[in-house]
N, C-alpha and C positions, 0 to 999 in steps of 0.2 A: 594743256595746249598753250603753245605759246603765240600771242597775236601782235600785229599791229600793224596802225594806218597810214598810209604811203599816200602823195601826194604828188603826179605828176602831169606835163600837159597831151601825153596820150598813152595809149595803154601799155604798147610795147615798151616807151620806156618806165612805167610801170613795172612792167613783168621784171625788167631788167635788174631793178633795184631789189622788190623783192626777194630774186635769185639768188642775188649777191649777199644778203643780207641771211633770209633763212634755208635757202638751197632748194634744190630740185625736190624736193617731196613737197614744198609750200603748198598752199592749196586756196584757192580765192573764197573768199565769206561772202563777200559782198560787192558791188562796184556802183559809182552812179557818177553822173556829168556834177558838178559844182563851179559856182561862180565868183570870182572875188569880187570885192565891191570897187567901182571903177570911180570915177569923177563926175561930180554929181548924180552919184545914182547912175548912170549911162556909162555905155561902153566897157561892160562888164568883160573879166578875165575870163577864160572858158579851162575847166583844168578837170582829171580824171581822180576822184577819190576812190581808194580801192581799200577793204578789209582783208587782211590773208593773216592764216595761222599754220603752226605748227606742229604735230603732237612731240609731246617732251614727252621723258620719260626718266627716272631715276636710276641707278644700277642698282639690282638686290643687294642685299647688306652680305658680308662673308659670312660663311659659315659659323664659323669663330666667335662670332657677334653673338651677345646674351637675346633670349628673345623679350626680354623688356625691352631693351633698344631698338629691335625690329618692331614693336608693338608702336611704342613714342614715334617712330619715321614713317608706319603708314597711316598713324592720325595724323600727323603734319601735312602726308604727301595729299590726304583727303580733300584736309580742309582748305589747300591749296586749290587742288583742283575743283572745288565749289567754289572759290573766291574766283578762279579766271572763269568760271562758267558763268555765274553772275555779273560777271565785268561783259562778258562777250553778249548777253542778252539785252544788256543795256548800248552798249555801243552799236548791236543790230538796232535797235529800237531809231536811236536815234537816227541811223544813218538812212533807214526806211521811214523818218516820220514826213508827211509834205513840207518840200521845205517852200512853197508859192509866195510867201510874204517877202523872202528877201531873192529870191532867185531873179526874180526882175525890177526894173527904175521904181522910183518913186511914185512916176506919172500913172504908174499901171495900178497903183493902188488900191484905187476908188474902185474900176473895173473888176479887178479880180475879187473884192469881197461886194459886188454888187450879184455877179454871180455864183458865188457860192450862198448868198443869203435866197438864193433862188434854189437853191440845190442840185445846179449843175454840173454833171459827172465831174469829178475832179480832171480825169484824162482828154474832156470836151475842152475845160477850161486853161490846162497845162498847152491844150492845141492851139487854141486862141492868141493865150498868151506868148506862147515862140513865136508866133505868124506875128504878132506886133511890134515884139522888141527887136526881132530879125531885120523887121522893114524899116526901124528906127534907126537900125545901125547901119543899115547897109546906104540909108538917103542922109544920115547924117542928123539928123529933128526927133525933133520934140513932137511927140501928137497930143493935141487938148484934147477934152474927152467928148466933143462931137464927132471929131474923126476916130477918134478909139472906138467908136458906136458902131459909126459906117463899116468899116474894116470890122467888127465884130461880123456885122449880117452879112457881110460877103461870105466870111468863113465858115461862120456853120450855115450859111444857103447852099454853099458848093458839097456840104454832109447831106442836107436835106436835100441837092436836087435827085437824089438818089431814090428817093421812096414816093408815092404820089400824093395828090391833095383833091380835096373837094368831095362833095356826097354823093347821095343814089345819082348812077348813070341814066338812071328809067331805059337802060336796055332787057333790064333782067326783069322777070317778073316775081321770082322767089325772095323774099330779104331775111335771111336768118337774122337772128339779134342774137348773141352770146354774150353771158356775164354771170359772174355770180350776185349772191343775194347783198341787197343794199347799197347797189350802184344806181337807182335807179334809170334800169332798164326799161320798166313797162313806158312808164313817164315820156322817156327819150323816144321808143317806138311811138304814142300818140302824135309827139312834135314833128318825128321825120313825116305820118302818114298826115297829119292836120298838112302840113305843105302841100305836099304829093298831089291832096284835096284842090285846095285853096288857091293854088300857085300853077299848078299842072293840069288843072280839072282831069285829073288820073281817078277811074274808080279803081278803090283800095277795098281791101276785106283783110282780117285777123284770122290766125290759127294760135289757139294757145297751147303748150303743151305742160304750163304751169299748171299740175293738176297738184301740189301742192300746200297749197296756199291760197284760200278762198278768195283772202284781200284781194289778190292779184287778179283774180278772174272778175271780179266784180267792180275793178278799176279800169280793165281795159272793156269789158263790156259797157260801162258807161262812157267813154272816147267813141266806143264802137257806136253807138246810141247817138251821139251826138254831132256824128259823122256817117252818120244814116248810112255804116257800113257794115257785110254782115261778119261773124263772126262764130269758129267754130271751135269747141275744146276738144283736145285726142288726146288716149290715154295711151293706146299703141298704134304700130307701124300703117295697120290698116285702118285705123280711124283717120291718120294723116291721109293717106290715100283717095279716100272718100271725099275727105274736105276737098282735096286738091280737085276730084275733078269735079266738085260744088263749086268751085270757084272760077272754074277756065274760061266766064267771061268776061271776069276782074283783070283791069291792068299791072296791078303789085297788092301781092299780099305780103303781109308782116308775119311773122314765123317768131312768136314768143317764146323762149326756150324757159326751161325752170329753172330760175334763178337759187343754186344750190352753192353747198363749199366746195368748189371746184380743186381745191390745193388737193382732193383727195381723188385717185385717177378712176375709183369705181364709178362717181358722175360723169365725167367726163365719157367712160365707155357705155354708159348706158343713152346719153346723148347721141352718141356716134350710131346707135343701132333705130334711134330713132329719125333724125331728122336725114331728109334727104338734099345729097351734097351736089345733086345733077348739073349740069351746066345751064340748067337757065335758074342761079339762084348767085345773089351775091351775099357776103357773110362777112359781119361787122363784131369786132368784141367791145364790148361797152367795160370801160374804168374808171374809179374814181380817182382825183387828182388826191381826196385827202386818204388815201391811202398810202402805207409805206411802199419806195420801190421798191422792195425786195419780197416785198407778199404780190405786188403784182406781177412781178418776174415770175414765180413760181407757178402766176392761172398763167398765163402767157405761155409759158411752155410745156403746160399740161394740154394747151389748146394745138399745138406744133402738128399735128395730123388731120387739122380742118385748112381749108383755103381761106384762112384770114389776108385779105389783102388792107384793110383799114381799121385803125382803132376809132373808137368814138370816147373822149373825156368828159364825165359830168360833175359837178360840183366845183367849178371854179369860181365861186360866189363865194367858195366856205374857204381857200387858200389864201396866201400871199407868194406860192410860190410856183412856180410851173417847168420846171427844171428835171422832172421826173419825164414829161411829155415827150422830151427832147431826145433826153435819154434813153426810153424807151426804143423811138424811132430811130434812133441809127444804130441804138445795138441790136434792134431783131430785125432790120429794112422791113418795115412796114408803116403803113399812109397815116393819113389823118382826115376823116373824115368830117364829122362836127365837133366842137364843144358844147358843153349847155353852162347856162350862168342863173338858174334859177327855176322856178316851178311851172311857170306859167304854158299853157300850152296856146298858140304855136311859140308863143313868142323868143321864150328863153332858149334857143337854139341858134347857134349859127354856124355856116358853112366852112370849112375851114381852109385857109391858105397860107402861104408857106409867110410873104410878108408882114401878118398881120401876125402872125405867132411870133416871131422874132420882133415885132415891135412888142407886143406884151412882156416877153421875156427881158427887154430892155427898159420898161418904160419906169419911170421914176427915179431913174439913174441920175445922181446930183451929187456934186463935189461937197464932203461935211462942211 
């Protein structure tokens, strides 16, 4: 195949060049917006880099031809075409590698690797940063990096006003808890219910259906214990049942789910057959921040046929980054309801809202 990269400032004349050059069978590899480097940093050139190749092809050797010589032309024609193949995997490489460092001023610097040290979706931060350099160019200035902050929160607030914030409504009186093992789940249920207590004078009661894991049952019975609230374990459909109407003079009961490996969808179905999803229950999934996105993506949309309208984050004691939170919320549109920041019950929970996340996610931001 034969390739090569074109250089123009929009696609048509693009295309036009290419045609002229390798003809109507060309075919595009790749394409992406590129920026030249402008004066000082600013005022960047806007131009279309395009990949396109060709298939070549030899003519057969004539008949006439000894077959050693036909033998010699298709090791050559081979080792040719392994040579353009490894040239063309390198130049896709490159041409798809982030190019964020130099695609914007100088000023954006700081910003851009303050949120990638956060772990903010590269496509969040590629959004940001247009919205900045855009407004830079279009007002003519410089932004110092206080107004680079401001202008941050507006942009991803106008992502976020999309999804909701804030904890139990105290309209429902069911509160499912969903999460797998080692998020601490149970922990997060005593702090939302020690509130509920403390804050709302709500009487709460527990249903566990962590049957198990002893730990578990004998952790929330002690909460239960010291929130002199009562609390019932079910193994199946009609043990919940029972509980449920042991409890209907309670204002909110907490619905402990059994904290299993959810990545695998047999838990997940055997969940669904147990807990009940009725309209007077609200349903939270509990995550931890130190885990990888990509393994929470996976319980996340293993959960996709529950009414998750809020996530809950616990372990942001044990992070320095919180860029996954973000991420998650605008790519499934769903809320935020608490974070927790340590063990203590009620204490280490708090309520969550939209400004105080985006200050977290900015905060420490300082020129090296």
């Amino acid at each position: 195949m034969k390739m090569k990269k074109y250089m123009a400032n929009t696609m048509p004349e693009a295309m036009k060049l290419i045609r002229n050059e390798l003809g109507e069978e060309a075919i595009i590899l790749n394409s992406k917006v590129a920026y030249s480097k402008g004066f000082l940093g600013m005022f960047k050139k806007k131009s279309i880099e395009v990949l396109a190749g060709i298939d070549t092809f030899d003519p057969p050797p004539a008949p006439v031809e000894k077959a050693s010589v036909q033998m010699v032309h298709s090791s050559k024609a081979t080792d040719e075409i392994k040579k353009e193949l490894e040239d063309l995997k390198h130049m896709v490489k490159s041409i798809q590698r982030p190019q964020l460092d130099n695609k914007y001023p100088d000023e954006l610097e700081t910003l851009i690797h303050h949120l990638k040290e956060q772990e903010l979706a590269e496509e969040l931060i590629t959004t940001v940063s247009d919205e900045l350099f855009m407004h830079m160019k279009e007002n003519n200035q410089k932004f110092d990096l206080e107004e680079q902050i401001r202008n941050t929160k507006k942009i991803l607030s106008s992502l976020l006003d999309q999804v909701p914030f804030g904890g139990l409504s105290y309209s429902k009186k069911y509160i499912n808890v969903l999460g797998p093992t080692g998020v601490g789940k149970t922990t997060t249920i005593a702090k939302m219910a020690a509130r509920a207590v403390l804050e709302k004078k709500k009487k709460v009661g527990f249903i566990t259906t962590d049957t198990y894991r002893i730990a578990a049952i004998e952790q929330l019975k002690t909460y239960a214990g010291l929130l002199q609230a009562p609390i019932e374990i079910v193994y199946n459909e009609i043990d919940l049942q029972n509980a449920m109407k042991s409890f209907e003079t309670l204002d909110i009961v907490f619905i402990d789910t059994a904290g299993r490996n959810y990545k695998e969808l047999k838990f997940v179905e055997d969940l669904q057959k147990l807990i009940d999803l009725k309209e007077n229950t609200e349903t939270f999934l509990v995550l931890s921040t130190t885990s990888k996105q990509k393994d929470m993506e996976v319980i996340i949309e293993q959960f996709t046929e529950f009414p998750i309208e809020k996530y809950i984050f616990t372990k942001l004691d044990e992070t320095n980054s919180i860029g996954s939170i973000i991420n998650l919320m605008v790519k499934y549109k769903k809320g935020l309801a608490y974070y927790t920041d340590g063990q203590e019950v009620p204490e280490d929970i708090v309520e969550a809202n939209q400004n105080e996340l985006l200050n977290m996610l900015l905060k420490g931001i300082r020129y090296e």
